[in-house]
C-alpha positions in Angstrom: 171.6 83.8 113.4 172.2 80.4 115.2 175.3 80.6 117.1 177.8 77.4 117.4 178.3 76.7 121.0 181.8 75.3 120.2 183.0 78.3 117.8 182.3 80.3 121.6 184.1 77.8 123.6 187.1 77.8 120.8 187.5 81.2 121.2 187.1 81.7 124.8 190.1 79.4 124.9 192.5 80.4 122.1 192.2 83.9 123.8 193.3 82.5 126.5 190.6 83.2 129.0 188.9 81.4 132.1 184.8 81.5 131.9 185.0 83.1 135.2 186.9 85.8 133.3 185.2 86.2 130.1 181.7 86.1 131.8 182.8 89.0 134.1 184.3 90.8 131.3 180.7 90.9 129.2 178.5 91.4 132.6 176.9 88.0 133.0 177.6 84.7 135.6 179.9 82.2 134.6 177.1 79.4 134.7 174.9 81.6 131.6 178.9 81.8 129.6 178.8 77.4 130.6 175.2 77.6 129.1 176.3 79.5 125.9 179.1 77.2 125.4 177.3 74.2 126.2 174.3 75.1 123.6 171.8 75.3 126.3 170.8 79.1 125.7 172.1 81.7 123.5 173.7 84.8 123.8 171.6 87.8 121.9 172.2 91.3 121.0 174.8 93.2 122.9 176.5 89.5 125.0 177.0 88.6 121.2 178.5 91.6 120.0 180.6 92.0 123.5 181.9 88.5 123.4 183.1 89.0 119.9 184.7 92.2 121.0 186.4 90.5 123.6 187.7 87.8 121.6 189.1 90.3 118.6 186.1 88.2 116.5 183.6 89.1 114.0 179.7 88.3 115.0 179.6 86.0 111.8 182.6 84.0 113.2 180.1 82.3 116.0 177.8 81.5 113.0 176.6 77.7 112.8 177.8 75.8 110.2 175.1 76.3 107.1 173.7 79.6 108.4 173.7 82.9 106.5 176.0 84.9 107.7 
């Protein structure tokens, strides 16, 4: 699955939550969460599954456009 950096940033923010807080809630620095949001790496496995946790989200939510969910 490709993820959409801004579907991560969108929900980072609708939850109401700083980087600085939502990287330290799924165990990672706030510079990887910039990179996620920014496009410039992506989050795999259990950062996926944690960040969609976090954020009362499904996985498939973070799904680029045109992908199969």
């Amino acid at each position: 699955m490709t993820v959409d950096p801004k579907a991560l940033r969108q929900a980072r923010l609708n939850f109401g939550l700083t980087r600085e807080q939502a990287a330290e809630a799924v165990g990672v620095d706030a510079k990887t969460l910039a990179a996620w949001e920014q496009g410039e790496k992506t989050p795999r496995g259990r950062h996926l599954v944690w960040l969609a946790g976090l954020y009362g989200r499904h996985i498939d939510d973070f799904a680029a456009k045109g992908e199969p969910q």
